[in-house]
C-alpha positions, 0 to 999 in steps of 0.5 A: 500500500501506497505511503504517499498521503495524498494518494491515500485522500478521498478525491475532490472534484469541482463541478463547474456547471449552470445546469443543475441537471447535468451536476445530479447526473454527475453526482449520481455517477460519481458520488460513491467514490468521490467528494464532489463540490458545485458551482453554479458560476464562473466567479463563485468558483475562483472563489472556491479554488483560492481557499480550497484545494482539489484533484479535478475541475469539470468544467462547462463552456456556456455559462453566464457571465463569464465562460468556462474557458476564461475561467479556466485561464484565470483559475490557473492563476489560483491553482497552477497545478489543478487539471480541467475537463470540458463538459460541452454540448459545443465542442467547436474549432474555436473552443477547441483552438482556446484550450490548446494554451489551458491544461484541458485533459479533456472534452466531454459531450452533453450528454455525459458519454457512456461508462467507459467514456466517462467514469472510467477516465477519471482516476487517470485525470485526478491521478494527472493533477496529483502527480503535477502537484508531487513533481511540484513538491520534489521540485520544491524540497529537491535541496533539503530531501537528501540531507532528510533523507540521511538525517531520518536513517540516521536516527533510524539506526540510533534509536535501533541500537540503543532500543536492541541495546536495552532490550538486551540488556534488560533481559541478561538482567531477567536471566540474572535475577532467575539465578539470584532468585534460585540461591535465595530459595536454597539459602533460606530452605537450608537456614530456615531450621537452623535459625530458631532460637539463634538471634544472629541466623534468624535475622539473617533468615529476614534479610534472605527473605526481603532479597527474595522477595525483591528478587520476586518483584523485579522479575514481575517487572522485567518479565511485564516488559517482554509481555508488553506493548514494547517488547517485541518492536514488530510483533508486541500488541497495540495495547489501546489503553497503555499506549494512548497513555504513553502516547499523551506523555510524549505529546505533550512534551513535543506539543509544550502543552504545559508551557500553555497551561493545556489540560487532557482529558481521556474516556473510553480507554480499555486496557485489554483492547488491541489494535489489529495490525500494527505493533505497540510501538506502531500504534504509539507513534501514530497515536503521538502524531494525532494528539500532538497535532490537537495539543499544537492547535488548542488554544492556551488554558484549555483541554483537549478530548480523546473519547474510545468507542467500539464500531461493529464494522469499521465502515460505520465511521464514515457513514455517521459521519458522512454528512460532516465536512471530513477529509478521509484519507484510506477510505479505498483500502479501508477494511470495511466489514472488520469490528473496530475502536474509533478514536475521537479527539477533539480540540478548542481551535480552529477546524484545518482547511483541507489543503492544510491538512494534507499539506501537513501529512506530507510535512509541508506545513510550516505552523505544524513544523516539528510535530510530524504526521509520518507514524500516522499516515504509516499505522493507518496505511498498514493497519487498512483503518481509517483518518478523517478531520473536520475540515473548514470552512464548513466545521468550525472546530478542530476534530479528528477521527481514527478507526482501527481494526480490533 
């Protein structure tokens, strides 16, 4: 599966159409698959491009006012990189000469051709805009994008070590405490009759008895370790309620919720609820990214909810919320029939336009520098759950949803 976030995004189209008619017909053919937005006018429609991003404009010729050609010309202004396609019942020689300078991918008659004329040309269109707009970014990022590169292997390769390292070291020391543990046991069975009525051995018979004891103890603790989420780095469970915990701890020092007095407050957690195909440290650092995005974004002195809840099929959470402003990124490889938790959190702060949301999954978003969404894109991805955020202007608060397999 793809790691590219705007791959992964439901598609958006803007329709640009005065017919109402032909906009219900292209709704009823592509509606199930993609967001569709519409304009009824050449002017409302640069209005929508300069504060929204999509993936592809249908476009008609005659419309009042301005028509769909000059549009055109003016909205690669706004968007250089989005790509068009004519829906006309004119398809004459002089439109036809006007869109030679435009990026037209296409002219389609009215009335809209057949399946393979119409819906099937699609994804090759939208996949034509998004693959301008990643050119454009490895064009952008060319001079940083080696030394990135190095500097993520890098620490790839320390935290490595050091983890292995400790794991190693931790689990010599388990081995240790099994033997020390077993000479306690022999010390204190052989002194434990000659200790009677001697004060010297029956105090020494004590100190045997705490050592075994904490001997006792510290093996509980090694050994929970290697029962743990992070255990084992690939193959330890998602434990949902620890890991949301530890999760919030690392948030809130990368997000300096404290410096700004920002409060947490969790529901719903389950301490034995596991997230099905990722490891602990997988579902942590996805958890981590989507908690301190919220702590990041909530304004001073106020308090940022996560609340669990349990779905009977994992496609429920996109149908309850179907009639919000969400952005979805792995609705395609979503494993729609799979029970599921679906991890709400919720912030006091502005709600994120869609461009900005998917500016910062591919860590183009310089307010959110230093708060990196990578293990989130990447435990979605491999966990085939599901990303939404309400999204501006329509939502008016920040909230984003999670569901994961269970």
């Amino acid at each position: 599966m793809p790691n590219d976030p705007a791959a992964a995004m439901t598609p958006r189209i803007l329709v640009v159409d005065d017919e109402r008619q032909i906009f219900a017909a292209i709704r009823l053919r592509l509606g199930r698959d993609y967001d569709l937005c519409h304009r009824a006018d050449a002017a409302s429609a640069l209005a929508c491009l300069r504060s929204e991003r999509f993936d592809l404009c249908l476009v008609d010729v005659h419309m009042p006012g301005k028509d769909g050609l000059t549009f055109i010309a003016e909205a690669q202004q706004a968007d250089p990189h989005l790509g068009f396609v004519v829906i006309s019942a004119f398809d004459t020689a002089e439109n036809l000469r006007r869109a030679i300078p435009l990026q037209v991918y296409a002219f389609i008659g009215k009335p809209l051709p057949d399946k393979l004329g119409f819906e099937a040309k699609v994804p090759e269109w939208i996949e034509r805009t998004r693959r301008c707009r990643r050119d454009q970014g490895l064009a952008r990022r060319a001079d940083t994008l080696a030394d990135d590169l190095a500097s993520a292997r890098m620490a790839q390769e320390i935290e490595f070590v050091a983890s292995e390292s400790a794991r190693d070291a931790l689990q010599q020391t388990a081995n240790l405490l099994t033997t020390i543990h077993a000479h306690l046991a022999s010390a204190t069975t052989v002194l434990g009759g000659r200790s009677r009525g001697d004060p010297v051995l029956s105090g020494l018979m004590r100190n045997l008895e705490q050592a075994k004891r904490t001997a006792d103890a510290a093996m509980i603790v090694s050994a929970g370790f290697f029962d743990s989420a992070y255990g084992n780095r690939d193959t330890s469970p998602a434990l949902v309620g620890s890991g949301v915990r530890h999760a919030l701890e690392i948030a809130r020092r990368i997000s300096r919720a404290d410096e700004d007095e920002k409060a947490t407050d969790c529901a719903g957690l389950d301490e034995h609820t596991a997230a099905r195909g990722l490891s602990g440290i997988e579902f942590l650092l996805l958890m981590v990214c989507a908690l301190a995005v919220a702590l990041r974004r909530a304004r001073p002195r106020s308090t940022v909810g996560l609340k669990a809840e349990p779905l009977a099929r994992l496609e429920h959470v996109a149908r309850e919320n179907a009639t919000g402003p969400f952005a979805w990124l792995n609705r395609k490889h979503l494993l729609s029939s799979q029970p599921g938790l679906q991890i709400s959190i919720t912030a006091d702060a502005p709600a994120m336009s869609r461009a900005d949301f998917e500016a910062w999954l591919q860590g183009e978003l310089p307010s959110l520098q230093g708060v990196p969404a990578h293990g989130l894109v990447v435990g979605i991805q491999k966990s085939r759950g599901l990303l939404g955020l309400a999204t501006a202007p329509q939502a008016a608060s920040f909230r984003l949803v999670i569901a994961l397999p269970v």
